[in-house]
Structures are given as C-alpha cells and as structure tokens.
mmCIF file of the N, C-alpha and C atoms, coordinates in Angstrom:
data_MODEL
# 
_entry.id   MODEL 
# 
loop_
_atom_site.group_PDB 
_atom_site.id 
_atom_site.type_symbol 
_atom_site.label_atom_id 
_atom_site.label_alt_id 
_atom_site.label_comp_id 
_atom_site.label_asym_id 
_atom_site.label_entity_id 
_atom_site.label_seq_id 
_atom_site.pdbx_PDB_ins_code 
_atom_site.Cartn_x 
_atom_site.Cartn_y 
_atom_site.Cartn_z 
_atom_site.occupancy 
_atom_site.B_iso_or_equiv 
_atom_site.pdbx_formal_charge 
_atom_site.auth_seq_id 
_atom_site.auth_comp_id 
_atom_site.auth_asym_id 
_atom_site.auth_atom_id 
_atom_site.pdbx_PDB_model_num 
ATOM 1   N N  . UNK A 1 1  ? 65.412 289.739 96.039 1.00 0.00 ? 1  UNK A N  1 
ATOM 2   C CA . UNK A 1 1  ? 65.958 289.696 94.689 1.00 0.00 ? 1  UNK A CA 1 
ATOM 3   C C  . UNK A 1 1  ? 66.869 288.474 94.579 1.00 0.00 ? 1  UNK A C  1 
ATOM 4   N N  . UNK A 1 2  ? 66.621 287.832 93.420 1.00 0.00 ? 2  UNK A N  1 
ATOM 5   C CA . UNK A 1 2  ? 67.625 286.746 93.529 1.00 0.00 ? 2  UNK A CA 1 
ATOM 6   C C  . UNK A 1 2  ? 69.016 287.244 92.952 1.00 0.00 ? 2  UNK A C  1 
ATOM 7   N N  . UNK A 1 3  ? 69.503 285.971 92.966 1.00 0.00 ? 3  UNK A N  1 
ATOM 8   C CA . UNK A 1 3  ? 71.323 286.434 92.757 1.00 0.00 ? 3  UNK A CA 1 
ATOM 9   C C  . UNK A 1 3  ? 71.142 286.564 91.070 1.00 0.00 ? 3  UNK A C  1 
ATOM 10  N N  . UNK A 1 4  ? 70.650 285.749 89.894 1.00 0.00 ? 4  UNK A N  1 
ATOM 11  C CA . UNK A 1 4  ? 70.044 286.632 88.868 1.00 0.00 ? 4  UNK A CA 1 
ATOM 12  C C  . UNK A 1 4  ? 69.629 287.338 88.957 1.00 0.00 ? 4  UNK A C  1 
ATOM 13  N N  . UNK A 1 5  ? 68.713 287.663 89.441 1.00 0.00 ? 5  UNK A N  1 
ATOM 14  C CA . UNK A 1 5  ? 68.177 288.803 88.994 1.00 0.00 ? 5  UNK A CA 1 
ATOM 15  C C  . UNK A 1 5  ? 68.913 290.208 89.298 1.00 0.00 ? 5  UNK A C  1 
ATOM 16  N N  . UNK A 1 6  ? 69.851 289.910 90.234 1.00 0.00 ? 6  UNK A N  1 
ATOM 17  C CA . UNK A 1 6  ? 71.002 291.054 90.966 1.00 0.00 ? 6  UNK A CA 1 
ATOM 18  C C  . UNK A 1 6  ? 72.123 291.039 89.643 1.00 0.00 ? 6  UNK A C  1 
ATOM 19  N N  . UNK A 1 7  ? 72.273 290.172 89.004 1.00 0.00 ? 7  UNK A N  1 
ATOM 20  C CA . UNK A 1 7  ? 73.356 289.935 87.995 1.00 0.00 ? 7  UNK A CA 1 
ATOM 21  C C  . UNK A 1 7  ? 72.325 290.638 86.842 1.00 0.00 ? 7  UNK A C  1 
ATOM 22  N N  . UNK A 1 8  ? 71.816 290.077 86.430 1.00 0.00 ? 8  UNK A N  1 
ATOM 23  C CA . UNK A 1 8  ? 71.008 291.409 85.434 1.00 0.00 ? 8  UNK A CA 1 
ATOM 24  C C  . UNK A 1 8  ? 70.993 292.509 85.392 1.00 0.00 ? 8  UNK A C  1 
ATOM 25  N N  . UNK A 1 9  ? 70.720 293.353 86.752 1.00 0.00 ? 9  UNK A N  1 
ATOM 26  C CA . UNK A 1 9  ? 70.482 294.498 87.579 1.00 0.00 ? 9  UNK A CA 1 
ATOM 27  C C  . UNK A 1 9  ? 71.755 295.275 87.043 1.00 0.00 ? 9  UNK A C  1 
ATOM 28  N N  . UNK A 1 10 ? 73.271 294.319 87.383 1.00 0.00 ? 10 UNK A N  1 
ATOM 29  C CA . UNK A 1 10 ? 74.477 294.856 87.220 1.00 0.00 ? 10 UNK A CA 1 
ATOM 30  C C  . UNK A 1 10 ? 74.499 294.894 85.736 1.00 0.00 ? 10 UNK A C  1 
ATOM 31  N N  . UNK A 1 11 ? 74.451 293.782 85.131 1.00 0.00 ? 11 UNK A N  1 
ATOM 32  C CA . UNK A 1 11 ? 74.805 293.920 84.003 1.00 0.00 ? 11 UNK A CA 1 
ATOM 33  C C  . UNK A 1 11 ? 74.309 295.195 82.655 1.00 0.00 ? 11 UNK A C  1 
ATOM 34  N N  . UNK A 1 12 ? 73.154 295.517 83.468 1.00 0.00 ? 12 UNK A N  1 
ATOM 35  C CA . UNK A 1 12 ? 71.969 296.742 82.817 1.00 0.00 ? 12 UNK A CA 1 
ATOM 36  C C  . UNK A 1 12 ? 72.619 297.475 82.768 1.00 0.00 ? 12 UNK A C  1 
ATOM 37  N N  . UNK A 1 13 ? 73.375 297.999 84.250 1.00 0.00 ? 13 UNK A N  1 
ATOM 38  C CA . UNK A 1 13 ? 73.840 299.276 84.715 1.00 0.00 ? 13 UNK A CA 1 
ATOM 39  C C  . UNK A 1 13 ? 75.457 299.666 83.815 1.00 0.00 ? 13 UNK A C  1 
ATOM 40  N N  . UNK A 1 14 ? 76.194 298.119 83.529 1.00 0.00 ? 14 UNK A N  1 
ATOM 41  C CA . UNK A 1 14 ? 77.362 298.512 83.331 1.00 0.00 ? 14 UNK A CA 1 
ATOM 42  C C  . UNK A 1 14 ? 77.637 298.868 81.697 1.00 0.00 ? 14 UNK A C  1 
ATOM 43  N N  . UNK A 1 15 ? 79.101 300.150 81.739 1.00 0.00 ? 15 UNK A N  1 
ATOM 44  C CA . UNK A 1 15 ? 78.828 300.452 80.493 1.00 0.00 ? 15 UNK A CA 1 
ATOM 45  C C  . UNK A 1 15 ? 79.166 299.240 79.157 1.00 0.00 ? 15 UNK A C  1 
ATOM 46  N N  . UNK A 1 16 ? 79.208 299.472 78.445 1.00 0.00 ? 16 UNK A N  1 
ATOM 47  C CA . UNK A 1 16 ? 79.538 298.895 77.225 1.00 0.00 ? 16 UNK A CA 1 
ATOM 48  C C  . UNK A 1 16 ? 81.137 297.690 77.108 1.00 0.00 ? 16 UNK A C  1 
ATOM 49  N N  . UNK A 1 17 ? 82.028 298.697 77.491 1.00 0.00 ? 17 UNK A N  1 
ATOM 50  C CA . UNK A 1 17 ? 83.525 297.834 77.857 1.00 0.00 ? 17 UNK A CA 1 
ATOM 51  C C  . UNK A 1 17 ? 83.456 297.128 78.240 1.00 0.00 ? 17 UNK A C  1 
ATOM 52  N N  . UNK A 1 18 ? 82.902 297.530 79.710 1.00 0.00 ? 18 UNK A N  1 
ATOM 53  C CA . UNK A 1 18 ? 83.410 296.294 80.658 1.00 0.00 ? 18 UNK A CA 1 
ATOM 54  C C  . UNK A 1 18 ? 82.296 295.270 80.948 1.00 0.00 ? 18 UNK A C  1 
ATOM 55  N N  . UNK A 1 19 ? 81.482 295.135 80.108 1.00 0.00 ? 19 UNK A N  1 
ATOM 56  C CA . UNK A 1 19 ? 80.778 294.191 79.788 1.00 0.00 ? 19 UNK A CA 1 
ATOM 57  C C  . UNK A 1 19 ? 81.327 293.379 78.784 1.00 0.00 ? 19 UNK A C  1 
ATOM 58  N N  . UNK A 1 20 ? 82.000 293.752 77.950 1.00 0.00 ? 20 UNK A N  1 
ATOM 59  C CA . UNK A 1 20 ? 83.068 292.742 77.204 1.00 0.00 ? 20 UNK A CA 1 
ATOM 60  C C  . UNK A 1 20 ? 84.345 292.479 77.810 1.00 0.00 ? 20 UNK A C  1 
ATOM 61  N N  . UNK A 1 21 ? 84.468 293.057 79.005 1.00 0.00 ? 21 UNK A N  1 
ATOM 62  C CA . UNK A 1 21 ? 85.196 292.546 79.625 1.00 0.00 ? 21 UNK A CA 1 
ATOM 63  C C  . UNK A 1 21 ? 85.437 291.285 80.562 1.00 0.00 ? 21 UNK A C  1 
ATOM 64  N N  . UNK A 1 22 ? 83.761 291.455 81.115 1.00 0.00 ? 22 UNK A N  1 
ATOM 65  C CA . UNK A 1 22 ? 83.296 290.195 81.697 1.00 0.00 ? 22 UNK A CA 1 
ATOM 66  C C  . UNK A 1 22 ? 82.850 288.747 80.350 1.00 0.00 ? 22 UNK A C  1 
ATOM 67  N N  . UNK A 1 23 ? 82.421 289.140 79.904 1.00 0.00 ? 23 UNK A N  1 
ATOM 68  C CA . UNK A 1 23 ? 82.045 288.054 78.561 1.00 0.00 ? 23 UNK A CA 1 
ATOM 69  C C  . UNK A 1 23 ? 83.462 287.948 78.553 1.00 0.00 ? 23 UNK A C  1 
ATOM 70  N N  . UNK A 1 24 ? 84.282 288.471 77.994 1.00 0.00 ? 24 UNK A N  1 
ATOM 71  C CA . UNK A 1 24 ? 85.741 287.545 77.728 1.00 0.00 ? 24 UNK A CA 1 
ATOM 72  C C  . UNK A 1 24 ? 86.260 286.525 78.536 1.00 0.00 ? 24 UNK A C  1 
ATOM 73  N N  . UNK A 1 25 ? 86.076 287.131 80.064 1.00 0.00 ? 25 UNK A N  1 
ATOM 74  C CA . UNK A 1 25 ? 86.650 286.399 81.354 1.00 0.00 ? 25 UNK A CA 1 
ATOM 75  C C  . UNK A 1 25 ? 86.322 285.133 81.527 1.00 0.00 ? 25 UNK A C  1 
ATOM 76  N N  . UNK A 1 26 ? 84.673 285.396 81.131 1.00 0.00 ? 26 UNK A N  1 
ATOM 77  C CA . UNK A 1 26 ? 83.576 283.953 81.614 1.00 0.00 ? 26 UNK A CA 1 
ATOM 78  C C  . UNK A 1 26 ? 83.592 282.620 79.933 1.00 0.00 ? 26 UNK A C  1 
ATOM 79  N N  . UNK A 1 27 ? 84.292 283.409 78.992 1.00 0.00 ? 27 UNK A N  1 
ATOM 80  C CA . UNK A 1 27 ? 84.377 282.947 77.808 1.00 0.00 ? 27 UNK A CA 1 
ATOM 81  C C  . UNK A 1 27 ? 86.071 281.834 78.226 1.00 0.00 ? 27 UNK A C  1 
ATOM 82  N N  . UNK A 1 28 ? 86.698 282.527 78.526 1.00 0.00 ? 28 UNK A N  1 
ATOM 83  C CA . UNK A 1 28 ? 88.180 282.498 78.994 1.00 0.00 ? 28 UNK A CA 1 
ATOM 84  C C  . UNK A 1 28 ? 87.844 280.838 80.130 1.00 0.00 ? 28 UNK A C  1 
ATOM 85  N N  . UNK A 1 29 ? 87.155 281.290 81.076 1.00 0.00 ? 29 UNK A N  1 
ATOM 86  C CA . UNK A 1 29 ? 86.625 280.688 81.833 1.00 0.00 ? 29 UNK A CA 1 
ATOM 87  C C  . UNK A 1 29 ? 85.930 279.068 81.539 1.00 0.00 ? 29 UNK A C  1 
ATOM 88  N N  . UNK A 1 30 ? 85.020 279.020 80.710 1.00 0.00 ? 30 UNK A N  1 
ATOM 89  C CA . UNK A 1 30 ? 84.149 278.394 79.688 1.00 0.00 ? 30 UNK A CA 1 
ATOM 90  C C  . UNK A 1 30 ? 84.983 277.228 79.212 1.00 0.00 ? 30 UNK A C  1 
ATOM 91  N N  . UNK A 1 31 ? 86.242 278.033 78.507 1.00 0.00 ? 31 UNK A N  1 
ATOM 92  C CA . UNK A 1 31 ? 86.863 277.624 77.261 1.00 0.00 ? 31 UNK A CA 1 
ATOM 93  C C  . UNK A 1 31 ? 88.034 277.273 77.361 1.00 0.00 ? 31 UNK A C  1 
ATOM 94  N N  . UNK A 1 32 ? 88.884 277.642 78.692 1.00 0.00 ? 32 UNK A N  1 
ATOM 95  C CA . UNK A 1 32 ? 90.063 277.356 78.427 1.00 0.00 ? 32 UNK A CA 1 
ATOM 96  C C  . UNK A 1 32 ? 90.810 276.195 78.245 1.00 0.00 ? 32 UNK A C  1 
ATOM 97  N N  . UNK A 1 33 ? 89.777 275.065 78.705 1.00 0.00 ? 33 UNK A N  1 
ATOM 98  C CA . UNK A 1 33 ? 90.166 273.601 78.420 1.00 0.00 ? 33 UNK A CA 1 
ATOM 99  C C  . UNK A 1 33 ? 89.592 273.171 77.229 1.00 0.00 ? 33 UNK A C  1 
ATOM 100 N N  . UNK A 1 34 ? 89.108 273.617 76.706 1.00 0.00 ? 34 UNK A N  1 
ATOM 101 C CA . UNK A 1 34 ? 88.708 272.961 75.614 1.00 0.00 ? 34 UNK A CA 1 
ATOM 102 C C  . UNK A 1 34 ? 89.508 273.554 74.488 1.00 0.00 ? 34 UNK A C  1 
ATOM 103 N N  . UNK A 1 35 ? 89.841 275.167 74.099 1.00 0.00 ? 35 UNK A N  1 
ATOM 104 C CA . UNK A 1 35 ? 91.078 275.462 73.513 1.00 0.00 ? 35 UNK A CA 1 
ATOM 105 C C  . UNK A 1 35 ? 90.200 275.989 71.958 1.00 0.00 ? 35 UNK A C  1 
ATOM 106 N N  . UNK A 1 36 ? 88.693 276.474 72.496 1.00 0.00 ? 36 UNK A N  1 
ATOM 107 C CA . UNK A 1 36 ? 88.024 276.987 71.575 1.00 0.00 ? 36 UNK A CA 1 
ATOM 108 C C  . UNK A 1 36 ? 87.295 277.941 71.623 1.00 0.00 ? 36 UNK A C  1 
ATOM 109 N N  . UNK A 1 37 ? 87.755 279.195 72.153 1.00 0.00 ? 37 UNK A N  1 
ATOM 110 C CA . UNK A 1 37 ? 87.525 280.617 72.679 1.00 0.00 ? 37 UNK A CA 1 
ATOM 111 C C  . UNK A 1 37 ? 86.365 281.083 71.585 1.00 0.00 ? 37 UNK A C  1 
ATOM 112 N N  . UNK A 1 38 ? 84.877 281.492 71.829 1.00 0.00 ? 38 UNK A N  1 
ATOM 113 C CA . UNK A 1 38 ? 84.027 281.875 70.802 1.00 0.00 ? 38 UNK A CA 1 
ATOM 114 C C  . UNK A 1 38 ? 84.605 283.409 70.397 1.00 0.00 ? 38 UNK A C  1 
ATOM 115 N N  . UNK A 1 39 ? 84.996 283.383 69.172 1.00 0.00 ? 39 UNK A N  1 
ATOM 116 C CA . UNK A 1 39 ? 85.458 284.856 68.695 1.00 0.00 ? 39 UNK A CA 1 
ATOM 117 C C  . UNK A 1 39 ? 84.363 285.975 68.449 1.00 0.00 ? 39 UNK A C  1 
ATOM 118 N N  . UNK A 1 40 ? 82.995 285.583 68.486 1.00 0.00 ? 40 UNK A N  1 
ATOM 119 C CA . UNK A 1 40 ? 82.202 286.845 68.436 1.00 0.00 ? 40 UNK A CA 1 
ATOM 120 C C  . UNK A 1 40 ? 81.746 287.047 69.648 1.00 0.00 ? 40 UNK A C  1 
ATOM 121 N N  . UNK A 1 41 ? 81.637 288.527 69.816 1.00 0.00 ? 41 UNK A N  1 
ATOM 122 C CA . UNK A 1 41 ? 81.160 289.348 71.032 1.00 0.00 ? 41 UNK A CA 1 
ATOM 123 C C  . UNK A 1 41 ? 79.918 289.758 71.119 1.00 0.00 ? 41 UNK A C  1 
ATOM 124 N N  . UNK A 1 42 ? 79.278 289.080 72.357 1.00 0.00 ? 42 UNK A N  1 
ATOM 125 C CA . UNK A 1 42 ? 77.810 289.803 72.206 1.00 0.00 ? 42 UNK A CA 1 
ATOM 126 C C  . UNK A 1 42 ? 77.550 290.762 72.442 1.00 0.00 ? 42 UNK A C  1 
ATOM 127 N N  . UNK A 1 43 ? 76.365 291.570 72.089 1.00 0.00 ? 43 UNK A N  1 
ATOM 128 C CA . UNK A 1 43 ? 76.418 293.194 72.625 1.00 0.00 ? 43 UNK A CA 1 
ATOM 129 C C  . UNK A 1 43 ? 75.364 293.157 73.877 1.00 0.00 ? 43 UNK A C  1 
ATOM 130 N N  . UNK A 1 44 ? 75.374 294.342 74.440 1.00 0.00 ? 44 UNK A N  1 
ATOM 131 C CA . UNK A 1 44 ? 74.977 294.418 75.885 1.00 0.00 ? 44 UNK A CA 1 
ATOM 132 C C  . UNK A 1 44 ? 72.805 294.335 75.822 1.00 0.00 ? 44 UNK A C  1 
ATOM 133 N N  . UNK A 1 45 ? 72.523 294.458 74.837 1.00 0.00 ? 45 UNK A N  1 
ATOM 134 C CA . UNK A 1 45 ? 71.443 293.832 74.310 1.00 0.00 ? 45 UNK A CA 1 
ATOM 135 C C  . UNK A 1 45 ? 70.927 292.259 74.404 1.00 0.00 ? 45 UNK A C  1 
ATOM 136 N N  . UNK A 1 46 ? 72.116 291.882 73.278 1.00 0.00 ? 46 UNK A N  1 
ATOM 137 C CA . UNK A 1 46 ? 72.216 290.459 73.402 1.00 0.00 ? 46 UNK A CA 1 
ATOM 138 C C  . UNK A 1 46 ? 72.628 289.533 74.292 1.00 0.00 ? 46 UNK A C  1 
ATOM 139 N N  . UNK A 1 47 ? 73.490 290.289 75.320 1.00 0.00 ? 47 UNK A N  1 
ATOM 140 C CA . UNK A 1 47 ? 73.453 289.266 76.936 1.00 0.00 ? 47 UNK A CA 1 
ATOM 141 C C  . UNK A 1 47 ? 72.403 289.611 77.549 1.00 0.00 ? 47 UNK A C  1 
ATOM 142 N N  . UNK A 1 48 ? 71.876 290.548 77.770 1.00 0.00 ? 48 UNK A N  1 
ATOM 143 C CA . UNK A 1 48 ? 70.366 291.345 78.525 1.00 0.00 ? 48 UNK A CA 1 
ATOM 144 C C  . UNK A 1 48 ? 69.182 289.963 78.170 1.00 0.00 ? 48 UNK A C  1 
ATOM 145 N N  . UNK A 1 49 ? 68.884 290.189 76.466 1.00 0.00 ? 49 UNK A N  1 
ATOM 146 C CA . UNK A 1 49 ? 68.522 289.078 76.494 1.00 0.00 ? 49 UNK A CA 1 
ATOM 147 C C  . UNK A 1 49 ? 68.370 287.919 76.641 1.00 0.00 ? 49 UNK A C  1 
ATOM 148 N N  . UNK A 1 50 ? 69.461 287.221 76.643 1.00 0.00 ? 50 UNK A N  1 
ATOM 149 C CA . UNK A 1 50 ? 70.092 286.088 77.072 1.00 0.00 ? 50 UNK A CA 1 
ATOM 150 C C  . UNK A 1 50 ? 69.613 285.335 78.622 1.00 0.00 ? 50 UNK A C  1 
ATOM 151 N N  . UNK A 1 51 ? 69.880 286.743 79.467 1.00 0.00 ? 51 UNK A N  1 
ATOM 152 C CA . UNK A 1 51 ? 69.836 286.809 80.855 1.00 0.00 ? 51 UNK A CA 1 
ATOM 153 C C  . UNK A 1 51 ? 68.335 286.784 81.181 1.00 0.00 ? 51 UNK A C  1 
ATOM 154 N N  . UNK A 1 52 ? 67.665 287.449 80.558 1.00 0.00 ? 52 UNK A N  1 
ATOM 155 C CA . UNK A 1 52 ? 65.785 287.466 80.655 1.00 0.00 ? 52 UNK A CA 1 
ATOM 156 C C  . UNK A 1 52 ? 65.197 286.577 80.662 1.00 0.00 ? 52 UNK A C  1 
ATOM 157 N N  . UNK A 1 53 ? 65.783 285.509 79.030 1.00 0.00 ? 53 UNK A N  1 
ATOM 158 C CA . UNK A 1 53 ? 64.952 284.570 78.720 1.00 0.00 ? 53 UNK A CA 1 
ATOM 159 C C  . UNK A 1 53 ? 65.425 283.345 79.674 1.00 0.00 ? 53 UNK A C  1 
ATOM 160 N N  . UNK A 1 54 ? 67.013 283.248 80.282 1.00 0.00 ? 54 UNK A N  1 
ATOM 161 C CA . UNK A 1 54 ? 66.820 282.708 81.545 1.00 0.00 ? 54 UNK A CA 1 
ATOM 162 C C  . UNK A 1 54 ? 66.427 282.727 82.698 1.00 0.00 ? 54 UNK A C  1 
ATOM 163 N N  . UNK A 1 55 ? 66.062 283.798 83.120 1.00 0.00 ? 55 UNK A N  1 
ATOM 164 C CA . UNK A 1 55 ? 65.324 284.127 84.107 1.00 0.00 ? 55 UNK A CA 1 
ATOM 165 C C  . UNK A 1 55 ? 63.707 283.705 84.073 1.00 0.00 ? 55 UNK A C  1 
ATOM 166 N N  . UNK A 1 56 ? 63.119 283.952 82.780 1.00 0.00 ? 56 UNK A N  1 
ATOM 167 C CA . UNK A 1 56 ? 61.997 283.488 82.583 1.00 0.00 ? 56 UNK A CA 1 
ATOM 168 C C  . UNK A 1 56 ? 61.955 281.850 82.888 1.00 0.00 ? 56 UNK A C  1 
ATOM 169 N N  . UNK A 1 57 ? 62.732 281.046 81.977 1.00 0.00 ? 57 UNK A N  1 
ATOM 170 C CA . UNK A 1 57 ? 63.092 279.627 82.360 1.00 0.00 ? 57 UNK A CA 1 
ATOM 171 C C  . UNK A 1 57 ? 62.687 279.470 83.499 1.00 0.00 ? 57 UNK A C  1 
ATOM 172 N N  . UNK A 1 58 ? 63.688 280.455 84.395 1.00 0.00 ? 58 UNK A N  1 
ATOM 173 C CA . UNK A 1 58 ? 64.119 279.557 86.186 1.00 0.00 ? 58 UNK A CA 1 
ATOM 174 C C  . UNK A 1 58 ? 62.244 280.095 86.315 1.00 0.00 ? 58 UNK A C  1 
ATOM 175 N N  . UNK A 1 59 ? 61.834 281.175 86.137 1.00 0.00 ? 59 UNK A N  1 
ATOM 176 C CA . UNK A 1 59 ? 60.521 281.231 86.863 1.00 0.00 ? 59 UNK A CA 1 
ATOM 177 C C  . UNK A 1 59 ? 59.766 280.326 86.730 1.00 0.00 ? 59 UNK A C  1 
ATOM 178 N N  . UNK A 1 60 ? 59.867 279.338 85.291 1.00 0.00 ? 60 UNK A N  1 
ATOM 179 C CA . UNK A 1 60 ? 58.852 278.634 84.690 1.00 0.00 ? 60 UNK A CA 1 
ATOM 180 C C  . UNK A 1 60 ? 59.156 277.404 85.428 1.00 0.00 ? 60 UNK A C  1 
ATOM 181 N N  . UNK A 1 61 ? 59.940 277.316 86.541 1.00 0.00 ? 61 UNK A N  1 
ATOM 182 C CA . UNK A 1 61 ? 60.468 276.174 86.892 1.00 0.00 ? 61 UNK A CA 1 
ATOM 183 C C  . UNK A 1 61 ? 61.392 274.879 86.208 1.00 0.00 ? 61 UNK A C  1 
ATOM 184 N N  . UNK A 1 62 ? 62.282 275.629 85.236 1.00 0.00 ? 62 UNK A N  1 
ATOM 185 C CA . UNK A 1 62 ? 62.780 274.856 84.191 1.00 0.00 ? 62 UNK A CA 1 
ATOM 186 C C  . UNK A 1 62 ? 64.125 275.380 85.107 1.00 0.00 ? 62 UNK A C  1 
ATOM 187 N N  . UNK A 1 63 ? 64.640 274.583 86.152 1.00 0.00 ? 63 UNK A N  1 
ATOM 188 C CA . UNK A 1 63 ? 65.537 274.631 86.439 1.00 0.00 ? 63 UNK A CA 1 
ATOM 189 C C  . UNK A 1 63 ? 66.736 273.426 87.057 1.00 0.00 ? 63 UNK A C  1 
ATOM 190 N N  . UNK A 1 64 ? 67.856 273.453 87.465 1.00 0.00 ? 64 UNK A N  1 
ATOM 191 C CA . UNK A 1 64 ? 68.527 272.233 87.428 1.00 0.00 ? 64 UNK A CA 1 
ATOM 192 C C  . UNK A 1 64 ? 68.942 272.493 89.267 1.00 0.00 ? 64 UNK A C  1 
ATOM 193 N N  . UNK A 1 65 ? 69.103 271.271 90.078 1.00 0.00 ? 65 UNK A N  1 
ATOM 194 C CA . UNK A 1 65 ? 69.385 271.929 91.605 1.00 0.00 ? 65 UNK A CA 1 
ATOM 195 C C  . UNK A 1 65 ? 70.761 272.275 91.441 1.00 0.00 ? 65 UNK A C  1 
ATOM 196 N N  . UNK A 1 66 ? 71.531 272.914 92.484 1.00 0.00 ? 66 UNK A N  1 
ATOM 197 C CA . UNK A 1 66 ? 72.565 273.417 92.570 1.00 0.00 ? 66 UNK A CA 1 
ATOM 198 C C  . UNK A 1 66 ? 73.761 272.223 92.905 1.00 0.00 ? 66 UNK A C  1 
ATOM 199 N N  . UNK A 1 67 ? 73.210 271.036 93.465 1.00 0.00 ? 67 UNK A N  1 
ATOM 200 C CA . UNK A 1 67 ? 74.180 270.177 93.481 1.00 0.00 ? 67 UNK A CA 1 
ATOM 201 C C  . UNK A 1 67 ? 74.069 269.130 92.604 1.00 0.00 ? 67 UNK A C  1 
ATOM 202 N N  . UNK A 1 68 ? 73.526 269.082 91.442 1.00 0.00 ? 68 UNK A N  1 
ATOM 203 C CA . UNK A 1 68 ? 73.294 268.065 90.090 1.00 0.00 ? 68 UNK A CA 1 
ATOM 204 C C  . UNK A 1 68 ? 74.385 269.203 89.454 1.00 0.00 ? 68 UNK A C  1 
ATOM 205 N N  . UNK A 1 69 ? 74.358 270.421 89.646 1.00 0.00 ? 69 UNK A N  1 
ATOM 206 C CA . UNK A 1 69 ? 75.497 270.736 88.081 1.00 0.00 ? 69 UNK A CA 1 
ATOM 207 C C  . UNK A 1 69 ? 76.902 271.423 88.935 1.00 0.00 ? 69 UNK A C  1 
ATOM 208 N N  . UNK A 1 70 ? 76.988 271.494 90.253 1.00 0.00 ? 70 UNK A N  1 
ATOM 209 C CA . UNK A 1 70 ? 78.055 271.092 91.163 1.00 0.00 ? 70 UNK A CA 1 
ATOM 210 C C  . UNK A 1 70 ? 78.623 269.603 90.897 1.00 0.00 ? 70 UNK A C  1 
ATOM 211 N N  . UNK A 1 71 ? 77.664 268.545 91.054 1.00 0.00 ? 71 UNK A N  1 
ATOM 212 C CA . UNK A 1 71 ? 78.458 267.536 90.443 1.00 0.00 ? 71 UNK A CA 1 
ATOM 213 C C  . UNK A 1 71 ? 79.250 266.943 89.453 1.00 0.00 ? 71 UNK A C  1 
ATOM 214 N N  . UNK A 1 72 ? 78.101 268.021 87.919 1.00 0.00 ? 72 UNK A N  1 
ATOM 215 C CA . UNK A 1 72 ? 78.725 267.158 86.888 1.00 0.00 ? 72 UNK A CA 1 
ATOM 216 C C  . UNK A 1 72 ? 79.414 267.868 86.299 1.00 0.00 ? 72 UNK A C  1 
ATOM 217 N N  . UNK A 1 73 ? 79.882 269.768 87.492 1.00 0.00 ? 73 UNK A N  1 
ATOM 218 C CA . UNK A 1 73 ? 80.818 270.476 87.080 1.00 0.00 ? 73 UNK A CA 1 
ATOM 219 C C  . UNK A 1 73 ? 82.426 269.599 87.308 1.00 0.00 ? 73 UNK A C  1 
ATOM 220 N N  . UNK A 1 74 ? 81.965 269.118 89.131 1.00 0.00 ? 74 UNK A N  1 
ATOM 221 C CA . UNK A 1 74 ? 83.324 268.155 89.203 1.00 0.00 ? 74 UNK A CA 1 
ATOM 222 C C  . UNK A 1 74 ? 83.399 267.403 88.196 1.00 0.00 ? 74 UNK A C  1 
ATOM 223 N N  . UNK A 1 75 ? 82.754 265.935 87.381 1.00 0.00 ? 75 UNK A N  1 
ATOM 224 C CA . UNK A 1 75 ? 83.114 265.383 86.670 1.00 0.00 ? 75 UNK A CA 1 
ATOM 225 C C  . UNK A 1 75 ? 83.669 266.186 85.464 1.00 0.00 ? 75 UNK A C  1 
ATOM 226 N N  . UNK A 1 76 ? 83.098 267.077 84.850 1.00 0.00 ? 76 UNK A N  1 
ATOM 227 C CA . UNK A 1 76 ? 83.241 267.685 83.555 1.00 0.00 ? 76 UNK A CA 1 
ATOM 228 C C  . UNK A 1 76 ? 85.299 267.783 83.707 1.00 0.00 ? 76 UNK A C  1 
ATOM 229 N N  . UNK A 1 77 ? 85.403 269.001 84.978 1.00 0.00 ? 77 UNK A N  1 
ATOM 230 C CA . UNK A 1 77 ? 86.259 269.699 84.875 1.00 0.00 ? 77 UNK A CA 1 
ATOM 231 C C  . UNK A 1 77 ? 87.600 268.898 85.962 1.00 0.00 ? 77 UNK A C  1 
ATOM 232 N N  . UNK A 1 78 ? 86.894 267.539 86.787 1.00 0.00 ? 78 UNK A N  1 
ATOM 233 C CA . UNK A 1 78 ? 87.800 267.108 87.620 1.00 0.00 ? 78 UNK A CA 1 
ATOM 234 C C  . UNK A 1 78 ? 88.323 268.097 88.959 1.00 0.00 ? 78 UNK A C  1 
ATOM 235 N N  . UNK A 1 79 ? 87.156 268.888 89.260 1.00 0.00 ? 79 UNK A N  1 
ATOM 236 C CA . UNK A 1 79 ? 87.419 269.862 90.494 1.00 0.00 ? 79 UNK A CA 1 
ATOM 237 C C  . UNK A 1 79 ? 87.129 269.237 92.104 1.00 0.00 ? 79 UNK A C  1 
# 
C-alpha cells in the first residue's frame, strides 16, 4: 500500500471533526506565510475526492520526483 493510499485509508475511516481538524492544520500549514487562510471547509466527501483523483494522477504516471518538489519546497519556503 502506498503512503497515499494509507492516507486515504485514514482519512475514510476518520470521523467528520477531526477531519476538519486536519484540513485546518495543513491549511494553517499551506498558508501561514502567505497570510491567506482559505475560509471554506471541505467536507469529508470532497477531500475523499480530491485524494482519488490524485491517486489516479500518480497511477497515470502524472507525477513529480520527491527531490524536484523537496527542492523547490526549499526555495519556495527557504528551508
């Protein structure tokens, strides 16, 4: 199982809350330098989906390597 597809797995399982709990964190996360927090909340549907149609992507081979967006995470964020 990949590490998506294990993050899906969780995200299926968890209830309703604390799935907006994580969306806030990773929003928080996302956003905090830029100082433009997205105010709508997706529902546990609409990340499910989200998460599928990327998963489909990575299968289709529409994917980026792990050290191209390691890199241009350092540049972005100066890490």
């Amino acid at each position: 199982m990949s590490t998506l597809e294990y993050t899906v797995s969780m995200l299926e399982a968890m209830p309703e809350e604390k799935l907006k709990e994580v969306q806030s964190y990773i929003q928080y996360i996302a956003f905090r330098d830029a100082g433009n927090v997205l105010t709508e909340m997706l529902t546990e549907e609409e990340i499910v989906e989200q998460l599928t149609k990327s998963m489909e992507k990575s299968d289709m081979g529409a994917t980026t390597a792990a050290s191209v967006v390691s890199q241009k995470m350092r540049e972005k964020y100066a890490v």
